[in-house]
N, C-alpha and C positions, 0 to 999 in steps of 0.2 A: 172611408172607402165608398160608401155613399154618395156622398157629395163629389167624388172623381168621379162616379158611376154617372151620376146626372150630368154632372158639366160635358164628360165625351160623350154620352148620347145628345145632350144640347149642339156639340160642336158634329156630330154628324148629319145632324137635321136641320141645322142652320150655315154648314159649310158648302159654297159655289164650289164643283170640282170633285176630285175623288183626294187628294190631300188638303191633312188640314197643316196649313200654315202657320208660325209665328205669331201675326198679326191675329190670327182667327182666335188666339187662346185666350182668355180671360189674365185681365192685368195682372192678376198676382200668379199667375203660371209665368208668365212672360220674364227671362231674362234681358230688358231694357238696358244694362250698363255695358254687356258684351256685344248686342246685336246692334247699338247705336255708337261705341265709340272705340270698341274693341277691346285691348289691354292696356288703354292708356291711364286708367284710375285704380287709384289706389282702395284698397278691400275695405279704408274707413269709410271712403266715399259713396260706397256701391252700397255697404251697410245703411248706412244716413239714408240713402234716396229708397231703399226696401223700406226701413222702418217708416219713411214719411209715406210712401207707398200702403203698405199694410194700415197704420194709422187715418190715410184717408178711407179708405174701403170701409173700416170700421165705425164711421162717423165718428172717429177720436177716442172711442173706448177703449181705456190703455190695459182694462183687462184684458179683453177681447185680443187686442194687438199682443198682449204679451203672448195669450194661448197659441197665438196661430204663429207666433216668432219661436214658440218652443222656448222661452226661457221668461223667469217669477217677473212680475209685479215691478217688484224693486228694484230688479235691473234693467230693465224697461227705462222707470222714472230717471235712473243714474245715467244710463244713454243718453236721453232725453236734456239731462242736464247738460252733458258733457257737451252735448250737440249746442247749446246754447254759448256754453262757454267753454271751450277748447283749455285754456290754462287750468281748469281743477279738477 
């Protein structure tokens, strides 16, 4: 709650206008899959591009990334694989 608490006071003191916009949110607020290409992709694909999303903001820490994904370690790593190789 904190960390929402800072980011919307950041986003009000650093927002041009009296709305804040889309664009003005910090990357991992932002839904990117809906606001750039609509409903054209599929939920694996939107998934893959948050995870690589999340993963960079956390310089790669797949703890990190799993905490803020809401889901262990080891299914993190199993996504991960999957994301590599689609057949297993």
């Amino acid at each position: 709650v904190r960390e929402l608490e800072n980011v919307i006071q950041r986003l009000v003191v650093m927002t041009d206008g009296d709305i804040i916009e889309v664009p003005d949110l910090p990357c991992l607020m932002r839904f990117s899959a809906l606001r750039k290409t609509g409903f054209t992709r599929t939920l694996a694909e939107v998934e893959v591009e948050y995870i690589i999303n999340v993963l960079e903001s956390v310089d790669g820490n797949k703890t990190h990334a799993a905490d803020i994904l809401g889901i262990d370690r080891k299914t993190l790593r199993q996504k991960l694989k999957n994301m590599k190789d689609p057949s297993s």
